[in-house]
Backbone as XML, in Angstrom:
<?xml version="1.0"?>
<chain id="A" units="angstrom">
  <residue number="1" name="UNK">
    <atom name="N" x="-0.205" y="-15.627" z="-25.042"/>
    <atom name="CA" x="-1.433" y="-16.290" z="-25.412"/>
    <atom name="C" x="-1.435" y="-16.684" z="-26.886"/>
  </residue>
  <residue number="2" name="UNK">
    <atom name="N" x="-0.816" y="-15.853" z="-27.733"/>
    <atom name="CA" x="-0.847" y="-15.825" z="-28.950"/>
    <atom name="C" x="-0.034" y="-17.381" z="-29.357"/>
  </residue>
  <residue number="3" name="UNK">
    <atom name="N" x="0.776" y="-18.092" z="-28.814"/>
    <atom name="CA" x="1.461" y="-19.526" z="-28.960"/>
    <atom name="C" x="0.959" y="-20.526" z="-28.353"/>
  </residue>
  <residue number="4" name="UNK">
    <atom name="N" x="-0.120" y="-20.100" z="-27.537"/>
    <atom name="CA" x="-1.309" y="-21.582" z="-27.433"/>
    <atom name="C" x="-2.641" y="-21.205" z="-27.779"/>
  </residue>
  <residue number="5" name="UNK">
    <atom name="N" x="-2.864" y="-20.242" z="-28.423"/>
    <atom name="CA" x="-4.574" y="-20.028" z="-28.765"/>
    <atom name="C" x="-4.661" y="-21.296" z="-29.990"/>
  </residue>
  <residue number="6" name="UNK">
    <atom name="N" x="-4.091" y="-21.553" z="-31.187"/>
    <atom name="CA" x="-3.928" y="-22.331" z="-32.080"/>
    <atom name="C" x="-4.667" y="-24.013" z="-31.109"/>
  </residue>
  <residue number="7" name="UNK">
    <atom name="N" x="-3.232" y="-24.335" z="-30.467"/>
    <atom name="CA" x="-4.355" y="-24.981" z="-29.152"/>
    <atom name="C" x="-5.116" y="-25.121" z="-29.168"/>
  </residue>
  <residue number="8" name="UNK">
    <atom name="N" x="-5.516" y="-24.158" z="-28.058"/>
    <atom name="CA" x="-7.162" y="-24.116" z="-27.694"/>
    <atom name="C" x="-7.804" y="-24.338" z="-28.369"/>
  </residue>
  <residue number="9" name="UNK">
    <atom name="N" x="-7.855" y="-23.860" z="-30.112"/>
    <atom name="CA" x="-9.280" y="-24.297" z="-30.277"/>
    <atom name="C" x="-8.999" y="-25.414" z="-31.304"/>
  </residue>
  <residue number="10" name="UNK">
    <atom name="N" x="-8.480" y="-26.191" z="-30.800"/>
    <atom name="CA" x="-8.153" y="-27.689" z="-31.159"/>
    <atom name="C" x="-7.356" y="-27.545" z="-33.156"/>
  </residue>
  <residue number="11" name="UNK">
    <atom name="N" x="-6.682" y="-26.556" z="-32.914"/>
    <atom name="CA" x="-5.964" y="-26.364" z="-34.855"/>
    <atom name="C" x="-4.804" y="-26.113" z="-34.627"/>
  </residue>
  <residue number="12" name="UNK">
    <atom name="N" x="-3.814" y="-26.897" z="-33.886"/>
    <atom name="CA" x="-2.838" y="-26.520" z="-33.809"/>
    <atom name="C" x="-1.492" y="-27.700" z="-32.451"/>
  </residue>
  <residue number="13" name="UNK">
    <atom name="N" x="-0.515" y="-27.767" z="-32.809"/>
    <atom name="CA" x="0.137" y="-28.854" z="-31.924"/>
    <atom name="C" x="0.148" y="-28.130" z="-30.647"/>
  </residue>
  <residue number="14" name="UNK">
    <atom name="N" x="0.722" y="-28.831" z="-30.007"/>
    <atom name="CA" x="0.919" y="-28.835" z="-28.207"/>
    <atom name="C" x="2.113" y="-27.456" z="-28.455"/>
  </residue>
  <residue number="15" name="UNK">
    <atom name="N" x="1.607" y="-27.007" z="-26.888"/>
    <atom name="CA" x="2.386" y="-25.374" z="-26.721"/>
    <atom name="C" x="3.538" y="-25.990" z="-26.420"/>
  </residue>
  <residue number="16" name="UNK">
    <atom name="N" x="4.915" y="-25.632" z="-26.387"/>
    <atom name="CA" x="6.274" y="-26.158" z="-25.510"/>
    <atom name="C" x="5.834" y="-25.682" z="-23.889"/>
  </residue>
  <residue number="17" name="UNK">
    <atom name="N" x="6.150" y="-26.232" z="-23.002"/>
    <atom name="CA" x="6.247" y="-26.100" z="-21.835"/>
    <atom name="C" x="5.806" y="-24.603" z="-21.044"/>
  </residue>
  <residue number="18" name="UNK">
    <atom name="N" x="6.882" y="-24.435" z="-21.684"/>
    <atom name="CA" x="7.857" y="-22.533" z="-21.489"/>
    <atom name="C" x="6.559" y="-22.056" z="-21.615"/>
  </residue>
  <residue number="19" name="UNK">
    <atom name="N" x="5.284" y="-22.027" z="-22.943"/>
    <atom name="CA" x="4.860" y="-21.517" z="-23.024"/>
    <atom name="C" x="3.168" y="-21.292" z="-22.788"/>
  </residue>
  <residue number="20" name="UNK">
    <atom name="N" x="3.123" y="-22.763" z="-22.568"/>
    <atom name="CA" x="2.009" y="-23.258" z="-21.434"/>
    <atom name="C" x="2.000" y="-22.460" z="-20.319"/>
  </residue>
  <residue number="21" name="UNK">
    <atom name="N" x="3.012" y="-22.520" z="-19.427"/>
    <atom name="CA" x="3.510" y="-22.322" z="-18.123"/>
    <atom name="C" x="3.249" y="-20.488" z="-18.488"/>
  </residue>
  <residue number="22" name="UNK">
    <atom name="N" x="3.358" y="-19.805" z="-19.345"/>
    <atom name="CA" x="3.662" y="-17.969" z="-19.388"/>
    <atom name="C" x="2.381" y="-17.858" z="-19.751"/>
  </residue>
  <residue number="23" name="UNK">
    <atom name="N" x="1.347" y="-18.757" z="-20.442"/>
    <atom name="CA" x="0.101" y="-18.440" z="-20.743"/>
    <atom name="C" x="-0.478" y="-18.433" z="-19.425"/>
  </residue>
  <residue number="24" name="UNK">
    <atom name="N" x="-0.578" y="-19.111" z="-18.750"/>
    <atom name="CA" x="-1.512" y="-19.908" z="-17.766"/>
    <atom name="C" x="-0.843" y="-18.689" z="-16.746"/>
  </residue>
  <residue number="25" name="UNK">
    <atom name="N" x="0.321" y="-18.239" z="-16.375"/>
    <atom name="CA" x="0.708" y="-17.423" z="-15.329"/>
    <atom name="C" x="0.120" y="-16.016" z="-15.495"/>
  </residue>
  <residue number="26" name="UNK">
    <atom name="N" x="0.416" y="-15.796" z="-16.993"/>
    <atom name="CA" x="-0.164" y="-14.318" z="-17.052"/>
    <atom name="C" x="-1.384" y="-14.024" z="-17.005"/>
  </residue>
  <residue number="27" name="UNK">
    <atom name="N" x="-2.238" y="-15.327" z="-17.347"/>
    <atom name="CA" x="-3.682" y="-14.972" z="-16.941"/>
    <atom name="C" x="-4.294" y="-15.340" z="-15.681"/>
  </residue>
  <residue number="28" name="UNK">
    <atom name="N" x="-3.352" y="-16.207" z="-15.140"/>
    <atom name="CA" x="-3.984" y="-15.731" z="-13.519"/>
    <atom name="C" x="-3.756" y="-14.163" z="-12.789"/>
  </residue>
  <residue number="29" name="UNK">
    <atom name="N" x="-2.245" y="-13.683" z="-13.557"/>
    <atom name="CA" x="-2.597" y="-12.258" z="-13.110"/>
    <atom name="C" x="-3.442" y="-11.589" z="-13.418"/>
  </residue>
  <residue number="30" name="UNK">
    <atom name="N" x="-3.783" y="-11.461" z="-14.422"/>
    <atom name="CA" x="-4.974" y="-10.731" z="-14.473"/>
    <atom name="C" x="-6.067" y="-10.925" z="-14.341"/>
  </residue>
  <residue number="31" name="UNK">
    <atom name="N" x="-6.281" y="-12.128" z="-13.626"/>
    <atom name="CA" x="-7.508" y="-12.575" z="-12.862"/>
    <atom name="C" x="-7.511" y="-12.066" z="-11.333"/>
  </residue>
  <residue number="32" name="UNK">
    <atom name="N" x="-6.267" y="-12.077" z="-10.865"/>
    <atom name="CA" x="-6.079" y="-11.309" z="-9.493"/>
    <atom name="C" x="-5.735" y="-9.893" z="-9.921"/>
  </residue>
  <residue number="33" name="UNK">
    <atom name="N" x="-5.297" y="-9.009" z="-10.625"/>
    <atom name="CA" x="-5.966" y="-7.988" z="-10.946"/>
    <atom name="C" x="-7.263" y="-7.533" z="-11.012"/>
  </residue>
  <residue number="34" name="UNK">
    <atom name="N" x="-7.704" y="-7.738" z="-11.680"/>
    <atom name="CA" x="-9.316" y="-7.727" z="-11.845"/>
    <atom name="C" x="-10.192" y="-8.430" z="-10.952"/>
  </residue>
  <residue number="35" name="UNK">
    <atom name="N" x="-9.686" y="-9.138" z="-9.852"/>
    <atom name="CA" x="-10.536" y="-9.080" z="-8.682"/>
    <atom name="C" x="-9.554" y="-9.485" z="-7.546"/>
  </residue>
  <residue number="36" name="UNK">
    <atom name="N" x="-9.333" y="-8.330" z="-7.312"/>
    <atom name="CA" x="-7.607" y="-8.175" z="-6.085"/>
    <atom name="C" x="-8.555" y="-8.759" z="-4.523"/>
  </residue>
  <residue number="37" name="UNK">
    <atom name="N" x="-7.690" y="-9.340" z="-3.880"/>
    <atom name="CA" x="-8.330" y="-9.921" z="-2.677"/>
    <atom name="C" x="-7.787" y="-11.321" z="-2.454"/>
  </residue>
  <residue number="38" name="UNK">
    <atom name="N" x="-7.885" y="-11.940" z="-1.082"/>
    <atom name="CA" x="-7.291" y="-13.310" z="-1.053"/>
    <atom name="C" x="-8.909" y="-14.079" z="-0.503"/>
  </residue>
  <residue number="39" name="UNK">
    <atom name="N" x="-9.323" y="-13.989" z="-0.609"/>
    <atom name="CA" x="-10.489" y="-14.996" z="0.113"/>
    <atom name="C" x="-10.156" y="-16.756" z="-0.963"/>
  </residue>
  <residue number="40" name="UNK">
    <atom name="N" x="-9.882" y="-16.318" z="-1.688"/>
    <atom name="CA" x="-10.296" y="-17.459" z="-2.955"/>
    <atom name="C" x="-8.716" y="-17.586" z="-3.264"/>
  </residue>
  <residue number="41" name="UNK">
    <atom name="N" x="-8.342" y="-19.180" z="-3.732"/>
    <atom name="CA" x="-7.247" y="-19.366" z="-3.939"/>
    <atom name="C" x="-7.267" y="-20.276" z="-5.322"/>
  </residue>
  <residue number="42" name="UNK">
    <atom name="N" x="-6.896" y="-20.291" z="-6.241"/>
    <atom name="CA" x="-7.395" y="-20.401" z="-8.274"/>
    <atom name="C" x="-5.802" y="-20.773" z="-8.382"/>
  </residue>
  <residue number="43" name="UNK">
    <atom name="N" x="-5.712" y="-22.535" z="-8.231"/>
    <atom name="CA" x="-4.848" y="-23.193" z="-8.295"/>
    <atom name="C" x="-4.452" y="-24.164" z="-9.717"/>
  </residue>
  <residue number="44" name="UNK">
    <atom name="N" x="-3.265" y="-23.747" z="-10.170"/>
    <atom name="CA" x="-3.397" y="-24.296" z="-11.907"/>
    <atom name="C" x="-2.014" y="-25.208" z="-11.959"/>
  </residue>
  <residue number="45" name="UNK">
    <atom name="N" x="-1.935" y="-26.264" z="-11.255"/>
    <atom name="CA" x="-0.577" y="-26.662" z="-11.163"/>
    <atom name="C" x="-0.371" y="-27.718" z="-12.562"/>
  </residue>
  <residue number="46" name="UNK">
    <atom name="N" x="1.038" y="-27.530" z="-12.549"/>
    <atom name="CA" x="1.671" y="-27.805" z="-11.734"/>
    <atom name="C" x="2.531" y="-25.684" z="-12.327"/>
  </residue>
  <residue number="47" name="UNK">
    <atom name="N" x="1.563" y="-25.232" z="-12.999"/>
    <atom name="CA" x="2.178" y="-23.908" z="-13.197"/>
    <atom name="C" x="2.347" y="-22.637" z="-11.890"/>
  </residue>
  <residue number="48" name="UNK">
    <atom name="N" x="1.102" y="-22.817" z="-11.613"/>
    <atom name="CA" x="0.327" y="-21.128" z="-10.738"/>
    <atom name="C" x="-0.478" y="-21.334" z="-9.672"/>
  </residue>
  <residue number="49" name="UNK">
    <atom name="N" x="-0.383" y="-20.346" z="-8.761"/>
    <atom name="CA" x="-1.851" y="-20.351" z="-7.955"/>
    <atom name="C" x="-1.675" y="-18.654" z="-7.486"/>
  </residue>
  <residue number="50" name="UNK">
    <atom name="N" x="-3.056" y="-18.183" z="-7.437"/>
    <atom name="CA" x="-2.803" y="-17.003" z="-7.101"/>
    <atom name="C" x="-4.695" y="-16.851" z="-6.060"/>
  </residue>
  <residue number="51" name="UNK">
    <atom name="N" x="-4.292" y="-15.828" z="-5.028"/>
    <atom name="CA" x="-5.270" y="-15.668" z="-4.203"/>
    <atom name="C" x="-5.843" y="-14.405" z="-5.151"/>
  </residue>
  <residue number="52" name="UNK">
    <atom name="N" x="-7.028" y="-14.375" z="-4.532"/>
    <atom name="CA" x="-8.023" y="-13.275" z="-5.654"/>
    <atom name="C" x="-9.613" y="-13.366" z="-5.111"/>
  </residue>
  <residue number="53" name="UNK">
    <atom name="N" x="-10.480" y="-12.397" z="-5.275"/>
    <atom name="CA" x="-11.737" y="-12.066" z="-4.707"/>
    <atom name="C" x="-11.644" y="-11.657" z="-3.446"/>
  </residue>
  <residue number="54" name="UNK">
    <atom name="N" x="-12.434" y="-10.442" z="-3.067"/>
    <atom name="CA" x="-12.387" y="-9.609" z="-1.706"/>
    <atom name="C" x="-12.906" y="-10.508" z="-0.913"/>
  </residue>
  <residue number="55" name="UNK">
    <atom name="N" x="-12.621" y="-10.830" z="0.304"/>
    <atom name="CA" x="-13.201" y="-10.964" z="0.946"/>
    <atom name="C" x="-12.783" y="-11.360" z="2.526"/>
  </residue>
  <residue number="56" name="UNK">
    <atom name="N" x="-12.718" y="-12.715" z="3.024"/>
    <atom name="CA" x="-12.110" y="-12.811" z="4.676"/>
    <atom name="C" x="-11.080" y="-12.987" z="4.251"/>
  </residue>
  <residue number="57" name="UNK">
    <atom name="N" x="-9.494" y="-12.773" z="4.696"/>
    <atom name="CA" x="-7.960" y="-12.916" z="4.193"/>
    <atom name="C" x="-8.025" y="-14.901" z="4.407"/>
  </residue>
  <residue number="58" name="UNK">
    <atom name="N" x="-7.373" y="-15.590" z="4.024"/>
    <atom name="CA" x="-6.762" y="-16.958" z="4.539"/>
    <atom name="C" x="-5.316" y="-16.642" z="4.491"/>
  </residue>
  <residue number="59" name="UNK">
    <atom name="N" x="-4.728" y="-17.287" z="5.982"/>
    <atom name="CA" x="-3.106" y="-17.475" z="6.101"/>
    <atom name="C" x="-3.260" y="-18.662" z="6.496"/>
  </residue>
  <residue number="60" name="UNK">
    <atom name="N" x="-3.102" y="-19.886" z="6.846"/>
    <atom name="CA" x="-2.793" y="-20.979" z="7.155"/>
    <atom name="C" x="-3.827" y="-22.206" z="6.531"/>
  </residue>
  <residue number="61" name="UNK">
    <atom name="N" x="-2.802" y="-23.373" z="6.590"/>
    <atom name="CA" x="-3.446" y="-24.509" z="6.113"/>
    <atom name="C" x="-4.406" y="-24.315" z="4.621"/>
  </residue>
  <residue number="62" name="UNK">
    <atom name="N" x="-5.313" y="-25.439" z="4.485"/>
    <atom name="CA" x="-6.126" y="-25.469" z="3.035"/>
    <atom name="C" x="-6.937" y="-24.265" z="3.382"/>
  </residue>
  <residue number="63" name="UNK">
    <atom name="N" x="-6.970" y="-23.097" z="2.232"/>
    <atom name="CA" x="-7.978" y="-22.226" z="2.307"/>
    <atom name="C" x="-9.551" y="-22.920" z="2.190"/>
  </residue>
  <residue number="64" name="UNK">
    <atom name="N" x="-10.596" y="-21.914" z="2.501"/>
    <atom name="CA" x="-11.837" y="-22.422" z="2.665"/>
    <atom name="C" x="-12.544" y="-22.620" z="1.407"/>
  </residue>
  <residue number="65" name="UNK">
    <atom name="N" x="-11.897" y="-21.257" z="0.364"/>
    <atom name="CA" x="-12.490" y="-21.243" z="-1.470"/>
    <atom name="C" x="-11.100" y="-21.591" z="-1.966"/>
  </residue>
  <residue number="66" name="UNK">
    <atom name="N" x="-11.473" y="-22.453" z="-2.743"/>
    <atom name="CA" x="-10.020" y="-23.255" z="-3.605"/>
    <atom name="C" x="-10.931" y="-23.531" z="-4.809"/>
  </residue>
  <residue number="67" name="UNK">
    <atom name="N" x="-10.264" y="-22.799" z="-5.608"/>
    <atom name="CA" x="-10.618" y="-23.723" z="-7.330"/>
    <atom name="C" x="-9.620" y="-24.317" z="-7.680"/>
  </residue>
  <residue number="68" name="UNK">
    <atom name="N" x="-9.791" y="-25.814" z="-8.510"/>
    <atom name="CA" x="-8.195" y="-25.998" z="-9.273"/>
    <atom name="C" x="-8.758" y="-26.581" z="-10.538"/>
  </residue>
  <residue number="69" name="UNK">
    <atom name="N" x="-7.821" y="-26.646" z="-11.385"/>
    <atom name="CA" x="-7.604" y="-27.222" z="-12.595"/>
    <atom name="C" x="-6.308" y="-27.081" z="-13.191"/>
  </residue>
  <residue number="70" name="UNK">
    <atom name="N" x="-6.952" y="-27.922" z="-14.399"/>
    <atom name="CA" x="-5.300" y="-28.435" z="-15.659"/>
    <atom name="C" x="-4.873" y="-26.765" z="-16.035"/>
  </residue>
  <residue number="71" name="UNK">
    <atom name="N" x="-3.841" y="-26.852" z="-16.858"/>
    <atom name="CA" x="-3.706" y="-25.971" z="-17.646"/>
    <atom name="C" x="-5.021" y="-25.069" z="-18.619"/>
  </residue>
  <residue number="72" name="UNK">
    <atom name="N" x="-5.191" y="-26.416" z="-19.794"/>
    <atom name="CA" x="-5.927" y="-26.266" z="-21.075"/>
    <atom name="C" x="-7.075" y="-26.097" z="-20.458"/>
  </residue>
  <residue number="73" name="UNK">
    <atom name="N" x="-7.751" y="-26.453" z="-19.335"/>
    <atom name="CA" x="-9.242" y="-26.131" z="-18.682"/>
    <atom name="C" x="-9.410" y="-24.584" z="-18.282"/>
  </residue>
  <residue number="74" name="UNK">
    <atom name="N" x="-8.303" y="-24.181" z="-17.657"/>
    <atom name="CA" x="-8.299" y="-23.025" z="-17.157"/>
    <atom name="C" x="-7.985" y="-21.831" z="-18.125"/>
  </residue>
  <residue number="75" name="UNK">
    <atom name="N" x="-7.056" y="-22.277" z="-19.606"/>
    <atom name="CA" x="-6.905" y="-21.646" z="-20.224"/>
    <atom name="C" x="-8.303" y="-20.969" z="-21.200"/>
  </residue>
  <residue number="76" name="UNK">
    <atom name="N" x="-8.840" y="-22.431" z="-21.238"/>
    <atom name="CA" x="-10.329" y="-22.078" z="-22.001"/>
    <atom name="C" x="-11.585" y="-21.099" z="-21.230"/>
  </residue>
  <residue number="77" name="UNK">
    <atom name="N" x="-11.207" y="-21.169" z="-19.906"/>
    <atom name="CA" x="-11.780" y="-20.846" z="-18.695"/>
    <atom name="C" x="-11.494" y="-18.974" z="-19.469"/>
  </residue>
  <residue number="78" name="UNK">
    <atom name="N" x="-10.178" y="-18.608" z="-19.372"/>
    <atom name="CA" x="-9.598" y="-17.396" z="-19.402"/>
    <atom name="C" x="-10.240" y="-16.787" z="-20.369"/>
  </residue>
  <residue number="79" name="UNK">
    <atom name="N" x="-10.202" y="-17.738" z="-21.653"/>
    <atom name="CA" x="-10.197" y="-16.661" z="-22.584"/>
    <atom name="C" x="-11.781" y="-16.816" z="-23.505"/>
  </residue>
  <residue number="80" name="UNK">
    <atom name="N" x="-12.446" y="-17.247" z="-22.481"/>
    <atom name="CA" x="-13.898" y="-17.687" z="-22.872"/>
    <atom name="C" x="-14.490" y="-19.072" z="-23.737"/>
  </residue>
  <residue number="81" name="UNK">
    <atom name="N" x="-13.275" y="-19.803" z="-24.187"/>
    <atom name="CA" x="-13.999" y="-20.839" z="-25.529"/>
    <atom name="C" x="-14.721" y="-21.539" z="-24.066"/>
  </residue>
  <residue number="82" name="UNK">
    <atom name="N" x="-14.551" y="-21.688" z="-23.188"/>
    <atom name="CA" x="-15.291" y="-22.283" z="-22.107"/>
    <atom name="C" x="-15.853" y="-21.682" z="-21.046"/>
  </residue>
  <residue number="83" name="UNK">
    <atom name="N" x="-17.329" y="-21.601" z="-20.723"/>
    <atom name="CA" x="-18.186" y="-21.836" z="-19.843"/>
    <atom name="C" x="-18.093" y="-21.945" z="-18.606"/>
  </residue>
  <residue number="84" name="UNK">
    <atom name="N" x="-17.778" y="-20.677" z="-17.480"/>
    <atom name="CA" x="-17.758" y="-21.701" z="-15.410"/>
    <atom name="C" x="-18.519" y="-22.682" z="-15.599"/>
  </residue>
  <residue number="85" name="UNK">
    <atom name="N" x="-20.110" y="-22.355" z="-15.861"/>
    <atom name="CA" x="-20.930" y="-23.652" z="-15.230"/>
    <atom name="C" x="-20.493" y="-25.182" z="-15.972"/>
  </residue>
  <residue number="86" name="UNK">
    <atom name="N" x="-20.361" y="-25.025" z="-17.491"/>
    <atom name="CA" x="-20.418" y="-26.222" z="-17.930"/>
    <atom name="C" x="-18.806" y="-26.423" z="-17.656"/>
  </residue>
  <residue number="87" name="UNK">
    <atom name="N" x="-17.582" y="-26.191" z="-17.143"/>
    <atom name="CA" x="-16.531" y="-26.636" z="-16.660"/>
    <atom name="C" x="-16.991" y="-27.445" z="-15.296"/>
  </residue>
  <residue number="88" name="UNK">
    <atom name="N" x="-17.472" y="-26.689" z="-14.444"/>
    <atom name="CA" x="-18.017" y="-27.433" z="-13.576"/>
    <atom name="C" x="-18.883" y="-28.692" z="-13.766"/>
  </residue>
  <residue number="89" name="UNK">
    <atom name="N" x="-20.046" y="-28.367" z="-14.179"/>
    <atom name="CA" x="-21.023" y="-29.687" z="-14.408"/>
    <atom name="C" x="-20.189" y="-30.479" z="-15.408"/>
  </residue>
  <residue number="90" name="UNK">
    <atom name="N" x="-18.930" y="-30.286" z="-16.074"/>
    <atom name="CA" x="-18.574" y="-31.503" z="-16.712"/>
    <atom name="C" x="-17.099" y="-32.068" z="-15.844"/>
  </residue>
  <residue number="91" name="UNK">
    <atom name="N" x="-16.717" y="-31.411" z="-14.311"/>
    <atom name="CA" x="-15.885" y="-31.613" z="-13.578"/>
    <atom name="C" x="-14.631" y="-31.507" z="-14.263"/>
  </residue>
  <residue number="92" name="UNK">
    <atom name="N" x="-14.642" y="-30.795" z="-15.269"/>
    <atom name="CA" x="-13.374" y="-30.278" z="-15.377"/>
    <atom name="C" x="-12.534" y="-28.812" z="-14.565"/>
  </residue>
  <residue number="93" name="UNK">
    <atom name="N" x="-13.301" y="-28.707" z="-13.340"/>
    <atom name="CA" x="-12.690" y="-27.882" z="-12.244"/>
    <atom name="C" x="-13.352" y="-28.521" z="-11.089"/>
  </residue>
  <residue number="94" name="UNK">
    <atom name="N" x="-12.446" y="-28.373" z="-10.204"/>
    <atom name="CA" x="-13.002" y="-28.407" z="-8.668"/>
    <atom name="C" x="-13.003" y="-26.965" z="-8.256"/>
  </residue>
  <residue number="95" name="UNK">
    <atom name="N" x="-14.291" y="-26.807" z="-7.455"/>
    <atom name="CA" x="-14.428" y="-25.883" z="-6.751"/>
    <atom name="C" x="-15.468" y="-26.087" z="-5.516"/>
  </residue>
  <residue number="96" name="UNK">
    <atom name="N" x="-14.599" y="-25.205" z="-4.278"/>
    <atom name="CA" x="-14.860" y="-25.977" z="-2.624"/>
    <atom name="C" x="-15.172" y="-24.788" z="-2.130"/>
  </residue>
  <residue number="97" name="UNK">
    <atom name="N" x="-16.285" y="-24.081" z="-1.178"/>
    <atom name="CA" x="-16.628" y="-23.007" z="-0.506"/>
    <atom name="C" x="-17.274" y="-22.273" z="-1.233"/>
  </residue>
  <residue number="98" name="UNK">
    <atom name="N" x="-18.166" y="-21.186" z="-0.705"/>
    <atom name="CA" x="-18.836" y="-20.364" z="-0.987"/>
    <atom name="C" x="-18.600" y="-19.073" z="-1.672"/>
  </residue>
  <residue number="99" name="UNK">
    <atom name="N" x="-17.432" y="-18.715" z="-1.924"/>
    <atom name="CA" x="-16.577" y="-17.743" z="-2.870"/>
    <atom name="C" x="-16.261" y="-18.409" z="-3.923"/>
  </residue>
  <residue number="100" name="UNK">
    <atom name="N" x="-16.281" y="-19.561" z="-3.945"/>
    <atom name="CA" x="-15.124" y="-20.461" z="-5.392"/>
    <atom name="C" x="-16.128" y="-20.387" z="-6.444"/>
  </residue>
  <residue number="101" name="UNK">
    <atom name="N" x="-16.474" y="-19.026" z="-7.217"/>
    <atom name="CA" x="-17.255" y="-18.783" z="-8.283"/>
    <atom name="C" x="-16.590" y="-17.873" z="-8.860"/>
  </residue>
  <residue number="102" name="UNK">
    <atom name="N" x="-16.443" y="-18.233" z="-10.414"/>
    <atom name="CA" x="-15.149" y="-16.891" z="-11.130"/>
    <atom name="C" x="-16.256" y="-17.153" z="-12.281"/>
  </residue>
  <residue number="103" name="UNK">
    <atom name="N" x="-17.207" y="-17.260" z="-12.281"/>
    <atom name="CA" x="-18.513" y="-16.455" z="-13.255"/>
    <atom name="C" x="-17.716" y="-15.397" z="-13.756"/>
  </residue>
  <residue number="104" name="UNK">
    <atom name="N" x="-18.624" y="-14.498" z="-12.793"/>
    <atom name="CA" x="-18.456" y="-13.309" z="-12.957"/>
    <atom name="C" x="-17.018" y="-12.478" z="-13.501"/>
  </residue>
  <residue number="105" name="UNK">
    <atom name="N" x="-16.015" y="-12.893" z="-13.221"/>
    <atom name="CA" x="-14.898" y="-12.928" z="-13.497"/>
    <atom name="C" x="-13.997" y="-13.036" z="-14.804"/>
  </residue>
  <residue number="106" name="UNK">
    <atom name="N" x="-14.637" y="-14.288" z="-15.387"/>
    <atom name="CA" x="-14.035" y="-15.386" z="-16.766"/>
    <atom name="C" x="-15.162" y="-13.967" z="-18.135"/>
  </residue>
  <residue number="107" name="UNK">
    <atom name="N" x="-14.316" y="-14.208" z="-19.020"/>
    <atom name="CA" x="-12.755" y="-14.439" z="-19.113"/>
    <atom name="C" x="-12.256" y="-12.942" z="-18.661"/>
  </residue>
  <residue number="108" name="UNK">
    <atom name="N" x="-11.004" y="-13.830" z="-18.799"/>
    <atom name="CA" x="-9.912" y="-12.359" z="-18.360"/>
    <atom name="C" x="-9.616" y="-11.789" z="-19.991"/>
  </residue>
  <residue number="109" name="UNK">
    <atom name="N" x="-9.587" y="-12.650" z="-20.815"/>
    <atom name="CA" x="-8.707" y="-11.994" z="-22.195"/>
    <atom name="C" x="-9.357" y="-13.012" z="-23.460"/>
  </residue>
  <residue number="110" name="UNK">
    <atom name="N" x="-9.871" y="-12.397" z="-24.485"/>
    <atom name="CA" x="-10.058" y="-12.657" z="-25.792"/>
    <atom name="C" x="-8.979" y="-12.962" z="-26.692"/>
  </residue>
  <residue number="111" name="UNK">
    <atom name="N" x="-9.111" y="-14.581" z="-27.108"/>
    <atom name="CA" x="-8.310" y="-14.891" z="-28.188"/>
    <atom name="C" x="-8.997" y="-14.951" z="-29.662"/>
  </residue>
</chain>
């Protein structure tokens, strides 16, 4: 996190790849840590997707709760400089079904 926080809050150049991709992975783990379960599927491509929140399992086809977003949306998502609701109301995430709420959740980690 520490090689794209600069990033995030807009003081600093673009992360290399490598390190986009290790930010964005490690904090979806610990978003499925901290709420272990597959009901919900928190899709960050072209890096990650990881299932997370208790609830009915999904195995086949499009799950019913799907969030997705960019990288830098989800990263801000993680580490608080950004807001669920106002990501949403400014459609910088999609989110589909009645579980696809990571309120409660965000952030996973303080930069």
């Amino acid at each position: 996190m520490l090689a794209v926080s600069d990033w995030l809050r807009g003081g600093g150049p673009d992360p290399a790849r490598a390190e986009l991709a290790a930010a964005v992975r490690s904090t979806l783990r610990v978003l499925a840590q901290d709420a272990p379960g597959h009901s919900v599927e928190v899709r960050v491509p072209p890096f990650a997707a990881v299932q997370c929140i208790e609830g009915p399992r999904h195995t086949r086809g499009t799950p019913p709760n799907v969030v997705e977003t960019d990288p830098r949306t989800w990263l801000e998502l993680a580490t608080g400089l950004l807001e669920w609701d106002d990501a949403v109301a400014g459609a910088r995430v999609t989110a589909s079904g009645s579980r696809a709420d990571l309120a409660q959740w965000l952030p996973v980690v303080r930069i």
